[in-house]
C-alpha positions in Angstrom: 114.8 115.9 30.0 116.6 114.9 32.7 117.8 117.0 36.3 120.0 116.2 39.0 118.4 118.1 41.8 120.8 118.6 44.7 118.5 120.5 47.5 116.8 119.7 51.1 114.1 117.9 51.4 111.3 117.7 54.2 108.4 115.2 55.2 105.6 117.7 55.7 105.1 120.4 53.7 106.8 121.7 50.9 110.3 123.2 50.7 114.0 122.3 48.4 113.3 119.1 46.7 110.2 118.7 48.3 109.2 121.6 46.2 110.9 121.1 42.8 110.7 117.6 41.9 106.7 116.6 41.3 105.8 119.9 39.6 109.1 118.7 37.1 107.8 115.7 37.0 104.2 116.9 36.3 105.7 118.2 33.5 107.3 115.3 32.0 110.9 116.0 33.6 113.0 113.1 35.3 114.3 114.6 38.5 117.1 112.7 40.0 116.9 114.0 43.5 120.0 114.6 46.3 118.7 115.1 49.7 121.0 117.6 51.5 119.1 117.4 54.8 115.8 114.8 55.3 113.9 117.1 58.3 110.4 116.8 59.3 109.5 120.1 57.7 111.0 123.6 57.4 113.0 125.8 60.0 110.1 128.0 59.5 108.3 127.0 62.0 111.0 127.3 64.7 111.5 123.9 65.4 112.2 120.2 63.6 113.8 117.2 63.7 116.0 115.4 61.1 119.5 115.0 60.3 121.5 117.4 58.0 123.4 115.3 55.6 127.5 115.8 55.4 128.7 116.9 52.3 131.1 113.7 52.1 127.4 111.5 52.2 125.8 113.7 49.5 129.0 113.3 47.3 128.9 109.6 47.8 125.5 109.7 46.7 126.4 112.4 43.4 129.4 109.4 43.2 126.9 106.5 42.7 124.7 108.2 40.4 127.6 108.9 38.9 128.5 105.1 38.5 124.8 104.3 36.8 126.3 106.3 34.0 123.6 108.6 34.4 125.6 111.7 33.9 125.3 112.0 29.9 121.9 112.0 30.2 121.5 115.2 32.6 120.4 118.2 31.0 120.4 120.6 33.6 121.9 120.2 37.4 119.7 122.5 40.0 120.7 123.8 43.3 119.3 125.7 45.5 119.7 126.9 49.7 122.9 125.7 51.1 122.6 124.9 54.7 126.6 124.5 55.4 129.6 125.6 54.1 130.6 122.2 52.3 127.7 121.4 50.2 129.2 124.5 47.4 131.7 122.3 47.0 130.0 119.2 46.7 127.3 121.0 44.0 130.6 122.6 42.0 132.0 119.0 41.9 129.0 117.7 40.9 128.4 120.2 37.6 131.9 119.6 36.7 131.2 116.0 36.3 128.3 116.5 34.7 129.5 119.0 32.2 132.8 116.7 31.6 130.3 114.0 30.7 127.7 116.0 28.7 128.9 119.5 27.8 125.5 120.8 26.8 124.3 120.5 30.1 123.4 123.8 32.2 123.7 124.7 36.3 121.0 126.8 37.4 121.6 128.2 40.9 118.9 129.9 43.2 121.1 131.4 45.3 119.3 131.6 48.8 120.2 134.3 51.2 117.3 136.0 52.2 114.5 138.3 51.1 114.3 142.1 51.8 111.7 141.8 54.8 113.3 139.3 56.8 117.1 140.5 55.6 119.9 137.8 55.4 118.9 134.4 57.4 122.2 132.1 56.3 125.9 131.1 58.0 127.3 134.7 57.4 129.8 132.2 55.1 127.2 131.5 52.7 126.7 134.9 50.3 130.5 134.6 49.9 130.8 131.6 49.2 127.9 131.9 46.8 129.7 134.9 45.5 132.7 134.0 44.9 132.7 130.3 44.0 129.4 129.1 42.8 127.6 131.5 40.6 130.5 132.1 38.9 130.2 128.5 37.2 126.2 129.2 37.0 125.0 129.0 33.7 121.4 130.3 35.2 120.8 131.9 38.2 117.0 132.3 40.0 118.2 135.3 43.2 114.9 137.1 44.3 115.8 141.2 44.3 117.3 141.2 47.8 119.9 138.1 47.1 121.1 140.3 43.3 121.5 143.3 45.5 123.7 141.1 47.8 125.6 139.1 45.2 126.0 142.2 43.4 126.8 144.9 46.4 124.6 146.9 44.6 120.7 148.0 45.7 118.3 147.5 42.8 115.5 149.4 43.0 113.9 150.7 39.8 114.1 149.0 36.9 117.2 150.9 35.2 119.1 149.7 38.3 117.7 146.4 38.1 119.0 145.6 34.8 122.1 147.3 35.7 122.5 144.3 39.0 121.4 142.2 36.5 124.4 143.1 34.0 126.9 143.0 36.9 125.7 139.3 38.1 126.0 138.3 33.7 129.7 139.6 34.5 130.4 136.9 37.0 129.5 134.0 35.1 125.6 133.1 34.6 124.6 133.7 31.3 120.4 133.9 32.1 119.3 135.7 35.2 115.9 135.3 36.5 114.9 137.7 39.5 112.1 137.0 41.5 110.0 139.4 43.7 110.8 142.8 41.8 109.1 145.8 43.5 109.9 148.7 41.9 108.6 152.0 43.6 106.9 153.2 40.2 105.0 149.4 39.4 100.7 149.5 39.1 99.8 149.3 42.9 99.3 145.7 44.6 101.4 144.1 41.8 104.6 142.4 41.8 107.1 141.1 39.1 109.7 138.8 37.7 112.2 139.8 35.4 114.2 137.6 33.3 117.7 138.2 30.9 120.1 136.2 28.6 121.9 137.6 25.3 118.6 138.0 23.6 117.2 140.8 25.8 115.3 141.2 29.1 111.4 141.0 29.7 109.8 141.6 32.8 106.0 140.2 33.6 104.2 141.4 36.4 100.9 140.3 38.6 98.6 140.2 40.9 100.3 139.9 44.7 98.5 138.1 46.6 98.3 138.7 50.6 100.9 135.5 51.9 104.1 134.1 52.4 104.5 130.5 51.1 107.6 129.1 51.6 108.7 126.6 48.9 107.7 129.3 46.3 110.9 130.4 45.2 111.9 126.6 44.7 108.9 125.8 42.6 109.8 128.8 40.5 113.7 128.2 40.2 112.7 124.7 39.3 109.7 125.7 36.6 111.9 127.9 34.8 115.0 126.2 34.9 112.8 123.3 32.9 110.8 125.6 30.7 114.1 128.0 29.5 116.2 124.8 28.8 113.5 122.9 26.9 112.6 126.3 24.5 115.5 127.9 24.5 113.0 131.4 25.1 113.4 133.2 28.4 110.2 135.0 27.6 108.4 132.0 27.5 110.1 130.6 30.1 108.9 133.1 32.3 105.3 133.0 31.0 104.8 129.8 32.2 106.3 130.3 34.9 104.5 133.1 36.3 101.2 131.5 35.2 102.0 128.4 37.2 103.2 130.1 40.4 100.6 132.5 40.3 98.0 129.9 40.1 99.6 127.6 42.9 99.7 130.4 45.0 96.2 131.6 44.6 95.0 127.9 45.3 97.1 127.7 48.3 95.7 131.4 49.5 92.4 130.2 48.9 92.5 127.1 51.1 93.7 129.1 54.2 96.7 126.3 54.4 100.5 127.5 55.4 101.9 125.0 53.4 101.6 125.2 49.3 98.9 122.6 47.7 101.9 121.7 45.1 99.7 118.5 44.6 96.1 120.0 44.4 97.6 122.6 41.8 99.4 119.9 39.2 97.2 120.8 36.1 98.7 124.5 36.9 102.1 123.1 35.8 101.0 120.6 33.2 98.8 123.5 31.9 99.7 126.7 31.8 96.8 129.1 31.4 99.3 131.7 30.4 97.6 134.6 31.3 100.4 137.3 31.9 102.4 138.6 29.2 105.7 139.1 29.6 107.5 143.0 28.0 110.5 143.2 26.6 112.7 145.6 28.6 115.7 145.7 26.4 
């Protein structure tokens, strides 16, 4: 399997590209990574260094892959936060091109916004543009429960109106939907969930929550999934493995008192999933 990853990428730590691309590699996926900016590390911390790449220099580098004739070999192109404006048009170009040359390849969007404690922390541009232009020509997309309220101008809650987001979001394009940090009022106490759905039905999974904030998570997920659900074909195992791996990489990463994930340290996580959450089918 092969996926052109078009995301940011950082020297320290792990976020974007700097997230995605070993755990898909750990896993026997060739990632053919676009930088959209190279900074020392995340804006997390409040400040870095680093230039943000223009859209016309990540095009140019989408162009030369491009001319390597590499494009019928791409299974899946994967996206995920958009720092400016111009990069959604760079990405859209860049499926188009990919499609034209392989039609059986899928776009799988995680469509950053924001989450629901820290609210919206894009270009006030960026949910519209992620509205209207690029999940529409998503064939998979990875928003957390804050970001399908917000594409959806809806407010998901339980898990009736969850689905129901979900449905809306199937309506503008994506055919798979994977939603990420689903806390529903009525879930088992110190537990969180995913929930995934595609024509074949919806299945949720749920575990532990563990007591941090990593940041890269949500890339590492998007990434896993993406890989698993286009290998198998099985959104439910697709999320299996998915959950298992996050889960563990997180627990690692809480237990070494370190901000940043230990995406290396956990690799046998990805390679091998212990599988130990089930998912249940929801519809």
């Amino acid at each position: 399997m092969k996926v052109l990853s078009i995301q940011s990428a950082v020297a320290y730590g792990h976020v974007g590209n700097s997230a995605a691309v070993f755990p898909l590699q750990r896993i026997g996926v060739e990632v053919l990574p676009v930088y959209t900016v190279n900074f020392s590390n995340h804006t997390g911390y409040g400040a870095w260094r680093g230039p943000m790449i223009s859209p016309n220099d990540v095009r140019e580098v989408v162009t030369g892959i491009e001319e390597r004739e590499a494009f019928p070999g791409i299974d899946a192109v994967l996206s995920g936060y958009q720092g400016g404006e111009g990069i959604g048009d760079v990405i859209i170009d860049a499926v188009s091109r990919v499609k034209a040359a392989n039609p059986d390849a899928v776009y799988a969007c995680d469509p950053v916004m924001g989450n629901a404690k820290s609210g919206c922390f894009v270009a006030p541009a960026i949910p519209v543009l992620l509205r209207e232009k690029v999940v529409p020509v998503a064939d998979i997309i990875t928003p957390n429960q804050f970001e399908l309220g917000f594409l959806t101008e809806t407010e998901p809650d339980t898990l009736e109106s969850t689905l129901a987001s979900v449905d809306l979001a199937m309506a503008m394009g994506p055919s798979t939907v994977l939603v990420t940090s689903v806390e529903r009022p009525d879930r088992e106490e110190g537990t969180i969930e995913m929930l995934v759905a595609d024509a074949k039905g919806a299945w949720i999974v749920q575990t532990p929550r563990l007591p941090m904030k990593a940041n890269g998570s949500g890339d590492v997920t998007a990434a896993l999934f993406t890989a698993h659900y286009v290998e198998t074909g099985d959104a439910k195992v697709a999320l299996e493995r998915t959950a298992s791996s996050v889960f563990d990489l997180l627990s690692l990463t809480l237990e070494s008192g370190e901000r940043e994930l230990q995406l290396i340290e956990a690799q046998e996580f990805y390679a091998h999933p212990r599988m130990q959450f089930t998912a249940r089918q929801v519809r």
